[in-house]
N, C-alpha and C positions, 0 to 999 in steps of 0.2 A: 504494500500500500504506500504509495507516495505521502508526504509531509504534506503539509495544510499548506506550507510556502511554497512546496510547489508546485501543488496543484492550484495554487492563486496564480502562481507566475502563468503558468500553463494555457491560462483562460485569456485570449484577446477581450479586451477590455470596448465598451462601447463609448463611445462620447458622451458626455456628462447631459450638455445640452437634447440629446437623443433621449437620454433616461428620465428626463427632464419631461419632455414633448409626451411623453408614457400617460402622464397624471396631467394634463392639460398646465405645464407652467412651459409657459415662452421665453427664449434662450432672452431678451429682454427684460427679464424679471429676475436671473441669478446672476450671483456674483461669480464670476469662477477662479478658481485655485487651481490651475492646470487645466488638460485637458479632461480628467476624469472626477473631479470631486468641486461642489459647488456649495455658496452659502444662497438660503434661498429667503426672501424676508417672509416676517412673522405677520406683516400687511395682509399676506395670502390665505390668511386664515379664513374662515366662511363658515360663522355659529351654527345657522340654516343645516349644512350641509354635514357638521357634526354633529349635531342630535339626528341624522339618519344614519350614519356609519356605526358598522360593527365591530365593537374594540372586545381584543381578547387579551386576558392576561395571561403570560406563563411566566408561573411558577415552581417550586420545586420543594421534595423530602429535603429533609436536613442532608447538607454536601458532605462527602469525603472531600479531601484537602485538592482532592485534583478537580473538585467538582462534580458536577450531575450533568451537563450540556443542555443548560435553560437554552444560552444564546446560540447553540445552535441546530436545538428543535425549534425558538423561534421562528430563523433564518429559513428553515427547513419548510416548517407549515407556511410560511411565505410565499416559498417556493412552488408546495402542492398545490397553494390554494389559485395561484396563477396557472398551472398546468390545468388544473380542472377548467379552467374559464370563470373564474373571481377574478374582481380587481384590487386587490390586494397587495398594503405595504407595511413592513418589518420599521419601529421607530425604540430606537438601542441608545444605550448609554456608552458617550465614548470610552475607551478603555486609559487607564490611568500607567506613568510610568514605572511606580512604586510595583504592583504585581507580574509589568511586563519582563521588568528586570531583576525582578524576585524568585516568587514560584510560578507565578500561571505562564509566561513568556507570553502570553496575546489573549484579546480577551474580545476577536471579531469573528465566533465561531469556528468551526472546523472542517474538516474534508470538502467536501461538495455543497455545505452549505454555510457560507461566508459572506462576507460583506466588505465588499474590492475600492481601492487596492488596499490589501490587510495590509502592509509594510506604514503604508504614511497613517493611518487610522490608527493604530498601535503605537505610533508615535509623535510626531510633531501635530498631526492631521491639518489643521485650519488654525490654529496657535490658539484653541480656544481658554487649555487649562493652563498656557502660558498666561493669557490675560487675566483669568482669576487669579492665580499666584501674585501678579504682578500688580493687579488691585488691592488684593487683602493686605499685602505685605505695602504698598505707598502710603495704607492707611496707618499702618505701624509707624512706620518712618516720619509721617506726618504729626502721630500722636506725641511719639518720642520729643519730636523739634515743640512741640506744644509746650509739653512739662520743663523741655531745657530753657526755651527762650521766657518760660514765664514762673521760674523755680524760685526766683526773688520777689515775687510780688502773690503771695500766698495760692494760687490757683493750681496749685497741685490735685492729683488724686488719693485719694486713702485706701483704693484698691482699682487696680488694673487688672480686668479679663482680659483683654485683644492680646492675644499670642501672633505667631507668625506662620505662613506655612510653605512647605515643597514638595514638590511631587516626585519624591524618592522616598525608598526605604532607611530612616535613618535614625538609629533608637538615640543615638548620642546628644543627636537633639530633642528628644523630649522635654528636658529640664535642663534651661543653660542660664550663667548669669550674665546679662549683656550691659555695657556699659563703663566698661575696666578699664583704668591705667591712665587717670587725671581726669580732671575735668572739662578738655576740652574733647572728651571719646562723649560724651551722653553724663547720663544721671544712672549708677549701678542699680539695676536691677533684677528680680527673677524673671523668669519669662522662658519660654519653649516654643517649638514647633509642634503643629499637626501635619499629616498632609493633607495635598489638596485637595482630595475629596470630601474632606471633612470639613474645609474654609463656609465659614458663613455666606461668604459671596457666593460660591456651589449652590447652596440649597437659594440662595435666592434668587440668584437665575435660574435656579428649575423649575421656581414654583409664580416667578412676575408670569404678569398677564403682559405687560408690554412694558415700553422703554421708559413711560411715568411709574410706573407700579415699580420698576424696578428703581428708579432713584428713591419714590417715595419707602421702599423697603431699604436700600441702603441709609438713607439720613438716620432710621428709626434703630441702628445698631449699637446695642450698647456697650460701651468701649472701657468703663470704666463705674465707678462710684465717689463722688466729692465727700468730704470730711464730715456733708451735714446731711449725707445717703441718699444725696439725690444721682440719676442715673446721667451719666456724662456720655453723650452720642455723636455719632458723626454729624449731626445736625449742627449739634455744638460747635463745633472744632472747623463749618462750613466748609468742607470739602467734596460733598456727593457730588457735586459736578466732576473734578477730576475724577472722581472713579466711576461716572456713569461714559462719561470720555473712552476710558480702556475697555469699557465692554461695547461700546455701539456695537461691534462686527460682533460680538459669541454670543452676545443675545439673539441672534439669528440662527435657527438651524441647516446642518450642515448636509446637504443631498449623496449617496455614493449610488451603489448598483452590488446588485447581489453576484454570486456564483453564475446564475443564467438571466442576469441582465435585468433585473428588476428594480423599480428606485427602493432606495432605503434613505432613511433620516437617522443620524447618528448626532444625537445633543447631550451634552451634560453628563455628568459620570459620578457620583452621589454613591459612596458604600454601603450599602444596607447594613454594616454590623457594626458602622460607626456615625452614618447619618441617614438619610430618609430611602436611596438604595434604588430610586425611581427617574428616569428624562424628564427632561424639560413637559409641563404640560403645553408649552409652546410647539416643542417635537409632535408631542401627540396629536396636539387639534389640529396642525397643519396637517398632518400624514392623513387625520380624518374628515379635511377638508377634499383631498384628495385622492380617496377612496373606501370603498365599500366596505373594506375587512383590511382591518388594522391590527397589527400582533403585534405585543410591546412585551416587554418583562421588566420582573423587579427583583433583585438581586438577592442574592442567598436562597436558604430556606424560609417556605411561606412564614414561616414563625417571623422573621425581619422584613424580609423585604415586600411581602406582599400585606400583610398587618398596615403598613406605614402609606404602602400605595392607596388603601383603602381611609384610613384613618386621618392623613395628611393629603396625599395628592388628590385626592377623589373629594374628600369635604371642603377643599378650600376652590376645584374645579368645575363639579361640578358631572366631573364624567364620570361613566359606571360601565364596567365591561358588562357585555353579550355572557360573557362564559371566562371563566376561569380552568388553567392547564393545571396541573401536579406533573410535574417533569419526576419521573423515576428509574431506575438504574438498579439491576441483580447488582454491583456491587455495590452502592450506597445501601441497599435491602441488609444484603449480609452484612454489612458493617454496624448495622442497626439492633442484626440478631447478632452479635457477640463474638463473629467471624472476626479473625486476627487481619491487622488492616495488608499483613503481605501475602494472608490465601482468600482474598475476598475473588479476583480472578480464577477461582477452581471452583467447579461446582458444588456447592453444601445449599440442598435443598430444605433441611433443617433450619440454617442460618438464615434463609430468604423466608422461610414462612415467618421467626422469630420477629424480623424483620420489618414486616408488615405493619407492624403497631403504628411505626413511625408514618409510614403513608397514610393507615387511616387516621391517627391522631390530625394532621395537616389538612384531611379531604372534611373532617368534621368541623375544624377550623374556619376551612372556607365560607364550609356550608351556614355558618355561624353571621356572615356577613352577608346573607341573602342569594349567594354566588350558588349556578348550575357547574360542577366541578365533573371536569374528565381527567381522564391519566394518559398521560405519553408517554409509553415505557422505550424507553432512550436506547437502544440496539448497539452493543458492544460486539468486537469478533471475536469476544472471549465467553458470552453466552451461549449457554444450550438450549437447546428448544425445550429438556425440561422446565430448566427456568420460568423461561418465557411463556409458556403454557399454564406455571404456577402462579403467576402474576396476573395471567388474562382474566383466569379463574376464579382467584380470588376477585379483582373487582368486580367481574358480573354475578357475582356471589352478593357482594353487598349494592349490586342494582347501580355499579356506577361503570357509565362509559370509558370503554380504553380503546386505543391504537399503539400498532409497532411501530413508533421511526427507526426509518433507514437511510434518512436522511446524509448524516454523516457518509454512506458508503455510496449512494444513490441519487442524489440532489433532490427536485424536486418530486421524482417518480418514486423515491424511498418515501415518501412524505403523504400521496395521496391517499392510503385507507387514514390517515389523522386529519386531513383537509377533509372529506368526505362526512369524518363522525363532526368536525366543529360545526360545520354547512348545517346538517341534518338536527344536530342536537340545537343550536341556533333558533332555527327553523321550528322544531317542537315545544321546547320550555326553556326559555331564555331569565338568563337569570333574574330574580325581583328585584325590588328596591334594596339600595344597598341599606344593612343596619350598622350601623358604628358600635365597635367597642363600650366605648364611652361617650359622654353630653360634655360640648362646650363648656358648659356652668361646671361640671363635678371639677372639685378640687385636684391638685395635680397628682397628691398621694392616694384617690378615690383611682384617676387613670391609670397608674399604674400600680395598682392592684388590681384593677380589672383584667390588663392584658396580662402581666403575670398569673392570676387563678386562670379565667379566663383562655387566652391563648397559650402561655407556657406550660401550664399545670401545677403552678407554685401554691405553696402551704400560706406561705408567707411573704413579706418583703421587711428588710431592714435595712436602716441609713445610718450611712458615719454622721461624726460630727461638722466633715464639710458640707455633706450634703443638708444636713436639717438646717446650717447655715444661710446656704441656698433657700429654701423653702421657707425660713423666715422673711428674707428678702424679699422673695417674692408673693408672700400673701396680702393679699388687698390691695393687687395691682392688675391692671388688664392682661398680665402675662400667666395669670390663674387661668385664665379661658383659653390657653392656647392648644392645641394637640401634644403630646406627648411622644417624643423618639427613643428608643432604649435600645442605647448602644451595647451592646452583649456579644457574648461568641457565636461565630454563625455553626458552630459543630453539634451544639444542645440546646435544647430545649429550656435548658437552665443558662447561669452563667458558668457553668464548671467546662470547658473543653472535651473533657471525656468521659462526661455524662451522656452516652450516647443511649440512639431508642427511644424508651418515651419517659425521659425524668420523672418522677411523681415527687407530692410532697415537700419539696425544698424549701429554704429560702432565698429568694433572691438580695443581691446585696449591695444596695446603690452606694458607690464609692462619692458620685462626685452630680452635681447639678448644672448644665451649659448651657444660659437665657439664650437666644439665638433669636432675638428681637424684632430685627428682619423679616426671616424667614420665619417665623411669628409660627414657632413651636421650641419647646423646651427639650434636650438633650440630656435623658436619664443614663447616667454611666455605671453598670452596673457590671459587677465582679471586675477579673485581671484586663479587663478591653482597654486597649490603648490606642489612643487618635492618632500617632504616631505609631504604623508597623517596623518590626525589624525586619533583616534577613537571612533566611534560613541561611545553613551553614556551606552548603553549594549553591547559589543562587542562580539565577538563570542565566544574570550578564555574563558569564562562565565561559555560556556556552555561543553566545549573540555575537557576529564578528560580522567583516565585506570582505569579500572573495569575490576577485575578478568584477569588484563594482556592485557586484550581488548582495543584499542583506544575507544571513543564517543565522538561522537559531531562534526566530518568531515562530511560536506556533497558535 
């Protein structure tokens, strides 16, 4: 079997403008970046024409470390759904450089069903997570010169949030003291990185309506706390201009083409295990401006990333999928049944039944949010058809819908018995109004107790003393009402990593509280999760090199 690179290299690429004319947008209407990747405006969008489109979400069991292949069963039912005669487009979160040159090396699908050209996507793409870098981080440098130039005339702070951040793996910067070696370096202070996934800018351009909502959401970031508790913001410090300035262009979503030539929208790129894990809802309504069946996903296991898409992106947008996926995999199953993570590739039909709990725990989850839930059991060339037949089984056993992708091996023709059951299942009972977790009004420790019992399965929840810190601060202030994001490990169901299967009973353990003003939901940091990831001990850059001009080693 050829590499993902190069069966990307492999594929003559179509003209952007061509891919473009596909969904009725006129080579007069995008911006282009080359001959094959285009920023298209957010102007395009058409409310009308999105309250008729069919949005699907996939998502997935709780992942092994290498994954389950949400993005590319997406990429895949994409695929099927245009082989069948749908007009249907894939709108994806761009891939970040911290897990390209980590563990995952790329993060635009796989085999035959991808989203071209993976080398610049996977990397630089359209400088979008440059410009959020480069805005979160001006807004630093701006704050800093604030407290320098005004240290003698009492306008200081008595507690600084705004950290900085990068988009690399780099634990060293977690916790640094910045500001060393006289007084003409800064004023010393504590302070860290996250990365950029994690940057407030990130969630705020995922979730602006346009280029006012998005200033009006930057001014409202709060930066800081004065000596008499009141919240010090970019409003303050009158800079949201320059930083609505660096995003004019990434506020726009960015056009590519699939494996067999179809448009795709790739916008914003948001962690699910460290913030809200969903695209732009600017990606989405344009791609459902522009056609009929729209497949999106939201990152990790449904437990993060599709909780958040529902809870956040869908209550503050408005939109509600047709149908929700469960992406599943014999080896994420056996890993669930207590299969050791280096024989999950042999078959143990034991371990895959054991297994199962974790699927249905996630299928009931969904069902928890009014959502019609299918399975898309994800086709490895290390499964057997026992497998496979055990998995079939058991969901039509509990009366839910499944299909085999073969996407990966097959492109779009490995994809249509799953493009077949979304169509048909669509078609018969689609899913209801969505129900939220939690109300607006419930207090923030009410939310996350909810999704905790609720969604994770917890007994309990318990906070340190930074956190209740936090939740002082914040009571009887409009940031009580905001949605709730709880950053946690995407491996359990708890926050413990190798609580794998279906956790019961725990407690959950919120470490730390991050207002996120802006993007006007709160950041619950619960257990060892860190907004800053490290790197594993072989990392991918390892392996990443140009040969003869050629990239190697994305996959």
């Amino acid at each position: 079997m050829k590499t993902d690179i190069a069966i990307a290299r492999s594929i003559e690429l179509d003209k952007i403008t061509n891919i473009a004319a596909q969904i009725g947008i006129t080579d007069d209407h995008i911006h282009n970046y080359g001959k094959f990747m285009a920023k298209v405006p957010y102007s395009l969008i058409d409310e009308q024409k999105v309250a008729q489109s069919n949005l699907i979400l996939v998502t997935a069991i709780t992942p092994t470390k290498a994954g389950i292949g949400k993005t590319t069963v997406s990429i895949g039912l994409t695929l099927g759904l245009n082989k069948i005669g749908k007009k249907a487009v894939v709108a994806l979160r761009e891939p970040s450089l911290g897990p390209c040159f980590g563990m995952k090396g790329g993060a635009a699908g796989g085999g035959y069903a991808q989203v071209l050209p993976m080398e610049d996507i996977n990397l630089h793409f359209t400088g979008d997570f440059h410009a959020i870098t480069s805005a979160h981080n001006m807004i630093s440098a701006l704050l800093d010169n604030y407290l320098y130039q005004n240290r003698s005339e009492g306008k200081g702070l008595k507690e600084i949030l705004w950290k900085r951040v990068l988009d690399i793996n780099d634990r060293s910067l977690r916790y640094i003291v910045s500001g060393l070696r006289g007084n003409a370096n800064g004023i010393p202070t504590e302070t860290g990185f996250d990365i950029t996934p994690a940057s407030e800018i990130m969630a705020i351009l995922c979730l602006s309506k346009n280029i006012e909502d998005l200033r009006r959401r930057i001014e409202k970031i709060i930066l800081g706390y004065t000596y008499e508790n009141e919240p010090f913001t970019v409003k303050d410090l009158g800079i949201a201009g320059s930083i609505v300035v660096l995003l004019k262009d990434a506020i726009n979503p960015n056009l590519v083409q699939t494996t067999e030539h179809n448009p795709a929208i790739v916008h914003g790129g948001p962690f699910a295990n460290i913030a809200h894990g969903c695209n732009s809802i600017i990606a989405t309504k344009l791609a459902m401006s522009h056609a009929d069946y729209v497949v999106t996903e939201a990152g990790f296991g449904a437990d993060l990333g599709a909780e958040k898409f529902f809870n956040i992106k869908c209550r503050k947008s408005g939109l509600a999928p047709k149908l929700t996926i469960i992406v599943a995999s014999a080896q994420g199953l056996k890993m669930h049944g207590g299969v050791a993570q280096e024989d999950i590739k042999k078959e143990n039909l034991e371990g895959l039944k054991n297994g199962l709990a974790n699927l249905d725990k996630h299928i009931l989850n969904m069902q928890s949010f009014g959502q019609t839930v299918i399975v898309a059991f994800n086709k490895y060339g290390t499964d057997t058809p026992s497998e496979t037949d055990f998995v079939i089984n058991h969901c039509k056993s509990q009366g839910i819908g499944i299909a085999v992708n073969k996407a990966y091996s097959d492109g779009g023709e490995g994809a249509v018995e799953l493009a077949n059951l979304v169509v048909d299942t669509i078609e018969a009972r689609p899913s209801d109004e969505l129900s939220f977790t939690y109300n607006n009004t419930d207090s923030i420790e009410t939310k996350v107790e909810k999704v905790a019992k609720r969604i994770y399965g917890a007994a309990s929840v318990e906070y340190s003393a930074t956190a209740r810190k936090m939740l002082k601060l914040i009571e009887g202030t409009e940031i009580e009402h905001y949605p709730i994001c709880i950053a946690k490990t995407q491996y359990s169901f708890s926050d413990d990593p190798k609580a794998y299967g279906v956790a019961k009973d725990f407690s959950l353990t919120v470490n730390d509280i991050v207002i996120n003003n802006g993007a006007e939901f709160v950041v619950i940091v619960a257990g060892p999760i860190m907004r800053m990831p490290g790197l594993p001990k072989v990392p991918q850059a390892n392996h990443i090199d140009l040969a003869d001009g050629l990239i190697e080693g994305l996959s």
